[in-house]
C-alpha positions, 0 to 999 in steps of 0.5 A, a space after each residue: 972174595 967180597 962178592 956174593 957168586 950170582 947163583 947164591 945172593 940173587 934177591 938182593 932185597 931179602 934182609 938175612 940179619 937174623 939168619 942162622 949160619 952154617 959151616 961146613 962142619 955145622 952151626 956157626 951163629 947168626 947174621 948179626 949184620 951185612 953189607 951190600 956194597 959191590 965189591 965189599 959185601 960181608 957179614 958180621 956174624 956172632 958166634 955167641 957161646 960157640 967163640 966166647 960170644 966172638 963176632 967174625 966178618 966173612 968175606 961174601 964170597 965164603 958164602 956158598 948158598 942163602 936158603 930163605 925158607 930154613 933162613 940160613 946161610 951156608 959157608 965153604 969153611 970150617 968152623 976151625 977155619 973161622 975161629 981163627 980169622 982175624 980177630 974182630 973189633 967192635 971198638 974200631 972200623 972193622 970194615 975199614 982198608 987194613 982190617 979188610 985186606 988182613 981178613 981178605 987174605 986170610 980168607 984168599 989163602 982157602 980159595 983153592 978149597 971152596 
């Protein structure tokens, strides 16, 4: 859940804060920021006035492609399934254990449905 699958984050280099973010179903937002730990990558991606301006983190593993040239990352979730992730909190460590066990979870319930 929080590894990009090889075929889809192969250039590791390539900076994708900025990009613009696609679910299933349409637009999301933009990458706001990444990480690239093995094991632990994500994004925080913000929603502007699509979620009140929400930010989400999504696991690297939700992400299905990454098209460098349109600069957009691709998701297999909806954007309902994203409005109802765990909340994020910009005041606390959102990358932290409990907040990524909750949001793993969360986010492994869907895993027959990528």
């Amino acid at each position: 859940m929080w590894s990009y699958g090889s075929d889809v984050y192969g250039d590791k280099t390539l900076d994708v804060v900025g990009f613009d973010v696609e679910a299933t179903d349409g637009s999301i937002g933009s990458v706001d920021e990444t990480s690239h730990t093995v094991g632990d990558s994500y994004l925080v991606v913000d929603t502007g006035p699509w979620i009140f301006g929400k930010k989400v983190v999504l696991p690297a593993g939700t992400v299905t492609r990454i098209d460098p040239q349109e600069r957009k990352v691709h998701l297999a979730r909806t954007k309902q399934e994203i409005k109802d992730s765990p909340k994020f909190d910009e005041d606390a460590t959102y990358n932290d254990d409990a907040h990524r066990d909750e949001v793993g979870a969360y986010y492994n319930r869907f895993n027959g449905t990528i």
